[in-house]
N, C-alpha and C positions, 0 to 999 in steps of 0.2 A: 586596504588592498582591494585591487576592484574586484568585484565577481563576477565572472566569465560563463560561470555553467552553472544549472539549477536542476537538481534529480527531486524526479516526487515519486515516492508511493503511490502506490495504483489504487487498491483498494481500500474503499472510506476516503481515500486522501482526492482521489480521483473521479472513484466510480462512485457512482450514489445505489447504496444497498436498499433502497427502499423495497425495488422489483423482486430481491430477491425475500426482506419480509413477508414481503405479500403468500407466497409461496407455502413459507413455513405458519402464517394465520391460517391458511387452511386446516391445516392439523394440529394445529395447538392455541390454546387461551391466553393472552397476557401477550407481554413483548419480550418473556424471558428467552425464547427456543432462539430463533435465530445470532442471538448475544451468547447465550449458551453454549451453540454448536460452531460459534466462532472463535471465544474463546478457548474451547478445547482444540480444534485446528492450530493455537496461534502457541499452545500450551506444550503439544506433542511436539510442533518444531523445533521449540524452546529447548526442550529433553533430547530431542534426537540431536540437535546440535551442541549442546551441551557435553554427548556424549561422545564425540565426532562419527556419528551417525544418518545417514540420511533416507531418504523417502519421497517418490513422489508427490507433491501439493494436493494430486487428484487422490492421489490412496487416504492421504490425511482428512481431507474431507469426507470423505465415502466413511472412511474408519469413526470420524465424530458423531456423521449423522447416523451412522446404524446405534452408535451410544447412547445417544438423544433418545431416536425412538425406542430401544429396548430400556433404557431407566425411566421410560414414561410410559411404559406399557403400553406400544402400541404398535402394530404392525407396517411394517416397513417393506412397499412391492416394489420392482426394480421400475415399474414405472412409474410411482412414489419419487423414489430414489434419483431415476433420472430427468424427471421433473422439476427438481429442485438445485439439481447440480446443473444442469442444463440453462438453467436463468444467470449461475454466475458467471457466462462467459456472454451474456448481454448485458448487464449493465450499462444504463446511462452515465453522461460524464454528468458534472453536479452544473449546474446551472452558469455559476462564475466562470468555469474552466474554460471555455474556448476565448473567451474575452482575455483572462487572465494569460495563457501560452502566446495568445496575438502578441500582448504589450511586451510580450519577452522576446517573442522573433523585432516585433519593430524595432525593441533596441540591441538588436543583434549578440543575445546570448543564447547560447546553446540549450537544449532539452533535452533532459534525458528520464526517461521511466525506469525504475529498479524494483525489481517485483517479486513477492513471494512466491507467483503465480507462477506454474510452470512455461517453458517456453514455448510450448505449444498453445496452451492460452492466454501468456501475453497478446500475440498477436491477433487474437480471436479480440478478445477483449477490447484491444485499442480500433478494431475495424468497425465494429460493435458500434461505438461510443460515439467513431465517427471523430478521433481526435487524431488518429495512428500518422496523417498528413502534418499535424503540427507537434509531434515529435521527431527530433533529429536522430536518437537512438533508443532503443529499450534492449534491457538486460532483465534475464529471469536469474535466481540464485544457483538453476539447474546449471549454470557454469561453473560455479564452482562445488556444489554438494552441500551447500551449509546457506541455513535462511538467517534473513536476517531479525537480531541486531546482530547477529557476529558477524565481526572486522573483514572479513574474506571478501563477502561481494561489494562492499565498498571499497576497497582498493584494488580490487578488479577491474572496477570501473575507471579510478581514478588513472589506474596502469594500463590500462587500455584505451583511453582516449587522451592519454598524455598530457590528465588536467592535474593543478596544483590545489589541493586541500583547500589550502586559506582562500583558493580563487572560485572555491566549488559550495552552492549552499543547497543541505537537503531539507525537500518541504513534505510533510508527514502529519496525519493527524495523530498519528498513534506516538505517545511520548518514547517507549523501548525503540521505535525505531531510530529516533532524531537521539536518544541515549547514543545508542549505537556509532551511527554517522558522525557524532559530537569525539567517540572517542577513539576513530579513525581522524580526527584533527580534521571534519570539514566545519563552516557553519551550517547552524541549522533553523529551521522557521519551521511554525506550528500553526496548523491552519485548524480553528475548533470549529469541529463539524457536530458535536454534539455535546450537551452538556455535562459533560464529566471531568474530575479534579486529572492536573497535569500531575503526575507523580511527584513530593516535594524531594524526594530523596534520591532523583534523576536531576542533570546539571538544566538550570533555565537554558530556553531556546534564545537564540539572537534576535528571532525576530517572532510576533505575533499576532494572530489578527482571525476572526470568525469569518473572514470574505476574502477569499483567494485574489481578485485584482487587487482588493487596497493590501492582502501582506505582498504582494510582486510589485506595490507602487514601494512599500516601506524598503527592501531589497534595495529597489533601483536609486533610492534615494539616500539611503545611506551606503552605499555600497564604495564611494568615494574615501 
């Protein structure tokens, strides 16, 4: 079946977190804080949705990093605080990305951004990046109340732009997400932006590749 529509995740998948590392070296040794204070962001949504519960994106962050810094003993100033929230609605796109969304308008498929990111910093985010022109729609989870990997905003999307699963593939670095999207019946593509094991006890992606144009060349080439 062809594929018509391609959603990616924003963050990691899109934005390159380097800037916002940089951030968190200031105040801390190692490369664990920033992995850290993401993971717990990516943990609380996990549980709040779980519970069918929700929360703003901005609150989860704010609530991980004040974790971070009070289990490492160290004080945490609002201008700290807003110093470092404040870089992730700059993020660059990663290097591949405007090449890779090109090869996807030239062959006339759709793009769409699906994002954990509140709706209010989707759009910050995509202007930022300098990418927001070569997306055709972005959707935050704030539509429907539940982040993803639960099934809600991928069929939000699917039901809102009146696309068909099988014709729809999502591209994500993070495996829970393309989980996710795999068991709303789209396909899914894995784009490895860091060296970390793809979960084995999560279904394999359809499609895979460390360089976002060559997985958008593998897409367009077997998409027939």
């Amino acid at each position: 079946m062809m594929i018509k529509t391609v959603l990616f995740d924003m963050n990691e998948t899109l934005l390159n977190l380097n800037l916002l590392k940089e951030k968190f070296d200031q105040h801390f040794d190692g490369d664990f804080a920033m992995a850290y204070w993401f993971k717990t962001v990516l943990h609380s949504s996990t549980v709040l949705g779980g519970l069918n519960e929700y929360e703003d994106f901005s609150k989860l962050t704010k609530a991980a990093l004040e974790s971070l810094f009070m289990e490492n003993g160290k004080e945490l100033t609002e201008d700290i605080k807003n110093d470092i929230l404040d870089a992730f609605q700059e993020l660059p796109a990663y290097d591949d990305v405007e090449e890779a969304l090109k090869l996807l308008k030239d062959n006339e498929l759709t793009v769409i951004a699906v994002t954990n990111s509140s709706e209010e910093m989707v759009e910050k985010q995509l202007t930022n990046a300098g990418i927001i022109n070569q997306v055709d729609h972005y959707y935050s989870v704030d539509a429907v109340k539940r982040y993803k990997p639960y099934k809600e905003i991928y069929n939000y999307v699917l039901n809102e732009q009146a696309l068909v699963a099988q014709e729809t593939v999502m591209v994500a670095t993070h495996d829970w997400d393309l989980f996710g999207a795999k068991k709303a019946g789209l396909k899914t593509a894995y784009i490895k932006r860091k060296d970390t094991q793809f979960n084995p006890y999560y279904p394999d992606p359809d499609f895979s590749n460390d360089n976002l144009v060559k997985l958008v060349e593998e897409i367009l080439q077997n998409q027939k």
